[in-house]
N, CA and C of each residue as an Amber inpcrd file, in Angstrom:
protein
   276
  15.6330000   6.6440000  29.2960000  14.5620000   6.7340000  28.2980000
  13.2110000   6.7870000  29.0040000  12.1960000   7.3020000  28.5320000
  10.9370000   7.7810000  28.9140000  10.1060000   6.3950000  28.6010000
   9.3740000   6.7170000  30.2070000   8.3780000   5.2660000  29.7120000
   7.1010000   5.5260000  30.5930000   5.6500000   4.1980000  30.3670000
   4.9560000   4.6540000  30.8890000   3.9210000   3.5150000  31.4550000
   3.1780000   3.7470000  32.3730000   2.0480000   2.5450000  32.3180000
   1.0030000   3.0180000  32.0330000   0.2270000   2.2110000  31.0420000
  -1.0340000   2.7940000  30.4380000  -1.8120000   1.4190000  30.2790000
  -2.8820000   1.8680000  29.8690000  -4.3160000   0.6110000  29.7670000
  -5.1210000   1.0040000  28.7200000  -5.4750000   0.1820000  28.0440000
  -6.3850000   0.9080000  26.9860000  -7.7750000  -0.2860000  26.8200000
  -8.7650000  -0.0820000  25.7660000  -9.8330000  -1.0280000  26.0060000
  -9.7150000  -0.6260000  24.0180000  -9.9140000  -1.6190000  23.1790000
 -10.0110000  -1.7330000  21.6230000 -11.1530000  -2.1410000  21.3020000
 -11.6740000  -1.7030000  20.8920000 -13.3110000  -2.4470000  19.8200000
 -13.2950000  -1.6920000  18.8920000 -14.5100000  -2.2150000  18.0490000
 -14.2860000  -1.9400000  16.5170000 -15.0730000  -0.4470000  15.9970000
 -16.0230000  -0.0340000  16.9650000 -16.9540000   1.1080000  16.5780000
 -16.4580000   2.1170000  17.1010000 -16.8950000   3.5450000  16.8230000
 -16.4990000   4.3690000  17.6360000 -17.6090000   4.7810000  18.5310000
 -19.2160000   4.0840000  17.7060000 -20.0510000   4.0520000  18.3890000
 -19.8200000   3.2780000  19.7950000 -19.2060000   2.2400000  19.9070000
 -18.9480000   1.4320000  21.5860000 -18.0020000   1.6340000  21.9280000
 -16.9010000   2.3880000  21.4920000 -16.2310000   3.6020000  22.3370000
 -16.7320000   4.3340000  23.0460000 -17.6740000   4.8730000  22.3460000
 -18.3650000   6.3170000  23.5230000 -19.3440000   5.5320000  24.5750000
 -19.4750000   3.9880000  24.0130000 -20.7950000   4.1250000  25.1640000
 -19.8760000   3.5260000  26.5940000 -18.8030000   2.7000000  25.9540000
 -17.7780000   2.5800000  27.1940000 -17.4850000   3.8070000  28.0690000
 -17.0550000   4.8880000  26.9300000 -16.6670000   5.7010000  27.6150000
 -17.4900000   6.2910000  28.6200000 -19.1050000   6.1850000  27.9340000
 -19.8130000   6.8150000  29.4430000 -19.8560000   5.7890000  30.5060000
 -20.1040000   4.2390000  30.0990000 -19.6430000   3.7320000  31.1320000
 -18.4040000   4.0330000  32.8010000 -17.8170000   4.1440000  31.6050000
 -16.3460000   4.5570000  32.6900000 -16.4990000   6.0070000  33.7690000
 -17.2660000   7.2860000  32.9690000 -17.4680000   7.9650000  33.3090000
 -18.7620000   7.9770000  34.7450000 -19.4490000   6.9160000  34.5780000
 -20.2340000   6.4830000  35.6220000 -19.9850000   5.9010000  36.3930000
 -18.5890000   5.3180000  36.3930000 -17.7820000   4.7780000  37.5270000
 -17.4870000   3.2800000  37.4100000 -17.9090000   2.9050000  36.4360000
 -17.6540000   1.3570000  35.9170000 -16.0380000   1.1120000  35.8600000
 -15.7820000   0.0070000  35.9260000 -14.5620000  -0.5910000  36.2850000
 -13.7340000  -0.7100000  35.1720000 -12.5020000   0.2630000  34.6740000
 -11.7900000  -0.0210000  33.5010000 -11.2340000  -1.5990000  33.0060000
 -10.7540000  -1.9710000  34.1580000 -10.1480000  -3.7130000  34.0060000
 -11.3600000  -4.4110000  33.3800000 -12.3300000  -4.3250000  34.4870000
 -13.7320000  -5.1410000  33.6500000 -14.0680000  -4.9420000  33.0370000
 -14.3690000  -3.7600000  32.0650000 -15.3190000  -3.3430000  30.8180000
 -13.7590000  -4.1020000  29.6580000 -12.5330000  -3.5980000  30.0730000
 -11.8250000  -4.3710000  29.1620000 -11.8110000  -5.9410000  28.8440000
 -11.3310000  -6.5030000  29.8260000 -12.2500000  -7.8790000  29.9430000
 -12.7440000  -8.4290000  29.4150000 -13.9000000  -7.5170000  29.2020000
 -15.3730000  -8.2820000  28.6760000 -15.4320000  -7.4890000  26.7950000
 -14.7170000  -6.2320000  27.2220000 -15.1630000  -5.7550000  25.4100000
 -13.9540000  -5.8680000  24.7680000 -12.4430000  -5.7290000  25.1610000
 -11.4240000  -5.9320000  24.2000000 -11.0440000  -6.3940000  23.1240000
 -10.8310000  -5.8300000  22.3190000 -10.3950000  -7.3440000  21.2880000
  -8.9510000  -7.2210000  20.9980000  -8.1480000  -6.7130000  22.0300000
  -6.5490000  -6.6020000  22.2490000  -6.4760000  -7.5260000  23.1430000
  -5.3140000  -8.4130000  23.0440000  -5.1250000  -9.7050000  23.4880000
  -4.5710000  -8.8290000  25.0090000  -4.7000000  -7.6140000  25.5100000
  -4.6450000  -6.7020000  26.8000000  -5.3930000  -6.8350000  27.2120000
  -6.6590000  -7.6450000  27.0880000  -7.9140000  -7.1700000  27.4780000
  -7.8670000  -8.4940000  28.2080000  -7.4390000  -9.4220000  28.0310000
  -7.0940000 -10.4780000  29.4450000  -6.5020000 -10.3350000  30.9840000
  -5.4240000  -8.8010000  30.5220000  -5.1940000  -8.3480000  31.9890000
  -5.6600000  -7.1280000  32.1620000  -7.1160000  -6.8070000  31.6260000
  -7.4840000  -5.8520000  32.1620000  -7.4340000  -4.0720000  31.5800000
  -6.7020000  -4.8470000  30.3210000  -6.4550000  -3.5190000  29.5490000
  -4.6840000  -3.3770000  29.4030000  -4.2390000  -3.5020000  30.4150000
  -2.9090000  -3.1360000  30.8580000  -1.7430000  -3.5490000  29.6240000
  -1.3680000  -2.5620000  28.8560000  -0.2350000  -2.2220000  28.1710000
   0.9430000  -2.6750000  28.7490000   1.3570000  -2.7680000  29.9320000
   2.5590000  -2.7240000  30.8260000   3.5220000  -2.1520000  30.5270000
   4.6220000  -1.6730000  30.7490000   5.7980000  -0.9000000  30.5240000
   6.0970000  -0.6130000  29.0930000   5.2950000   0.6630000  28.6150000
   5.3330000   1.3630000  27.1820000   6.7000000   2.2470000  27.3170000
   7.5710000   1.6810000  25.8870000   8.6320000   2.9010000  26.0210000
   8.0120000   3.6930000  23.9300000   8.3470000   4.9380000  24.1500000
   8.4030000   5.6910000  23.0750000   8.8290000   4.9470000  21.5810000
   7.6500000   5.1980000  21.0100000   8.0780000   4.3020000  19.8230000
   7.1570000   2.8590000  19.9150000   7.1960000   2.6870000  20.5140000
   6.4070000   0.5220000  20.4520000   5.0910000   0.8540000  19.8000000
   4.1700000   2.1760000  20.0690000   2.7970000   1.7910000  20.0560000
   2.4910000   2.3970000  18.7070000   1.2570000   2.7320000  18.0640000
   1.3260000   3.2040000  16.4470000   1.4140000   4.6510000  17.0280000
   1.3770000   5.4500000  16.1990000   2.1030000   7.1840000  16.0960000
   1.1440000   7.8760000  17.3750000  -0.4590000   7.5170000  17.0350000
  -1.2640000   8.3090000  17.8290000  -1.3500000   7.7410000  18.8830000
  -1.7320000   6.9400000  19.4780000  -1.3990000   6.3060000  20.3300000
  -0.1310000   6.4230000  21.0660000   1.0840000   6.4910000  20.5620000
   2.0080000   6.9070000  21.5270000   2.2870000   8.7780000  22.0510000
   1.4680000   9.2190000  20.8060000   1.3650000  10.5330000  21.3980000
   0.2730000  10.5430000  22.5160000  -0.5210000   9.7470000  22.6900000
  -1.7420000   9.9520000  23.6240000  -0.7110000   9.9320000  25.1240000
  -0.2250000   8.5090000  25.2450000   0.6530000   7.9690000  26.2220000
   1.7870000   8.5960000  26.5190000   2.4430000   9.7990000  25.8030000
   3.3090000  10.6040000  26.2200000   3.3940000  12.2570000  26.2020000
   2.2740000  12.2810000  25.9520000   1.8160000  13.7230000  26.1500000
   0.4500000  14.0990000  26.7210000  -0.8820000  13.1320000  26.5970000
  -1.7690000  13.7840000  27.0570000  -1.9610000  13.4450000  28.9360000
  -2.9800000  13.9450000  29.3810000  -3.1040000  14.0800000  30.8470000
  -3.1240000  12.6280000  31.7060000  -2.2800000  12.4290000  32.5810000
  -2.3060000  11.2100000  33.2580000  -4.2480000  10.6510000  33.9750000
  -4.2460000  10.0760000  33.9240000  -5.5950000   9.4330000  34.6140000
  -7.2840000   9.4020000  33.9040000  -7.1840000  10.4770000  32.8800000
  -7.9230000  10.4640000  32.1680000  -8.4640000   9.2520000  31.1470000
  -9.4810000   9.4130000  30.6390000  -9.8910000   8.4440000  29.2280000
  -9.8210000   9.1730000  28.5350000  -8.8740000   9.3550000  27.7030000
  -8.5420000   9.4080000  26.4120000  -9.0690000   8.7670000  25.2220000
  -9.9100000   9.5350000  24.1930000 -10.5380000   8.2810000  22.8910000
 -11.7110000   9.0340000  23.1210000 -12.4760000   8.4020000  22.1090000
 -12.5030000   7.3180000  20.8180000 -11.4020000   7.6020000  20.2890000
  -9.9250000   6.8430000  20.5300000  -8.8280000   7.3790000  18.8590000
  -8.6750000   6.0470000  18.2510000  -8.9890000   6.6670000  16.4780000
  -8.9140000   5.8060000  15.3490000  -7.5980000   5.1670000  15.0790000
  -7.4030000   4.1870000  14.9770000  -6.2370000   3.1310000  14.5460000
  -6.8090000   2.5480000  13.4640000  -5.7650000   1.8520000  12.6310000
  -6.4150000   1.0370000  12.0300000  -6.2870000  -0.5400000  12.6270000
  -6.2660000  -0.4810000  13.8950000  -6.6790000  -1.9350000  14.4750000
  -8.4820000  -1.4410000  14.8160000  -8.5240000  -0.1690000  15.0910000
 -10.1620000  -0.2700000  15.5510000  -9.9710000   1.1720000  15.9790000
 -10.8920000   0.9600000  17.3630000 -10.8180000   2.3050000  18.0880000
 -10.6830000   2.4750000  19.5500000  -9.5860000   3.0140000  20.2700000
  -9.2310000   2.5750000  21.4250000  -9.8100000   3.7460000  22.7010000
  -9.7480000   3.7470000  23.7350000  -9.3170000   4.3360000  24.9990000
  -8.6840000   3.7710000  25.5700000  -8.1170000   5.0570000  26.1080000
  -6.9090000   4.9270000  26.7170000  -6.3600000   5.8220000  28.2440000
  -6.1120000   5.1240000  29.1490000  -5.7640000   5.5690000  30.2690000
  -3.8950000   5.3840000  30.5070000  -3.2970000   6.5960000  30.7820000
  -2.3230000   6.5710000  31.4290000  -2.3030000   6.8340000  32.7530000
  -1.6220000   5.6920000  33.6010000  -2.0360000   5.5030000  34.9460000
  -0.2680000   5.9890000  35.4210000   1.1400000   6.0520000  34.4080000
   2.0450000   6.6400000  35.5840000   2.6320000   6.8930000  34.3020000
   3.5680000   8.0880000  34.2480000   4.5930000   8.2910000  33.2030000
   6.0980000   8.7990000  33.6510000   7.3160000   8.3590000  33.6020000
   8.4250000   9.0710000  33.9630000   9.6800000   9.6340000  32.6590000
């Protein structure tokens, strides 16, 4: 079965989505900005999802994690927990 390691960072705006996201894009530290902005109980290790298999996460979200481009930030995507990015760091 297909699985993956991914990290994501959750807050509630999509407005502090994007400003993370330029964060990140400026070279800021994914673990730390999660850390400090999460409000996914992930955000204690840094973001880290740990071993995602197909199916666990809500619909969009697991399409992010099994189809879009490894290493990227992925997001602002809407959940109804909030609004996430998302990094897939390995997929097999």
């Amino acid at each position: 079965m297909a699985s993956a390691l991914a990290r994501h960072i959750l807050v509630k705006t999509s407005e502090e989505a994007l400003q993370l996201k330029q964060r990140l894009a400026k070279g800021d530290d994914f673990g730390k900005l999660a850390k400090k902005h999460s409000s996914c109980k992930s955000g204690r290790r840094g973001g880290d999802l740990g071993d995602v298999r197909p199916g666990q996460m809500v619909k969009v979200i697991d399409q992010v994690i099994f189809k879009k481009a490894l290493l990227e930030i992925h997001g602002p995507i809407k959940t109804q927990f909030g609004f996430h990015l998302v990094q897939v760091m390995f997929r097999d």
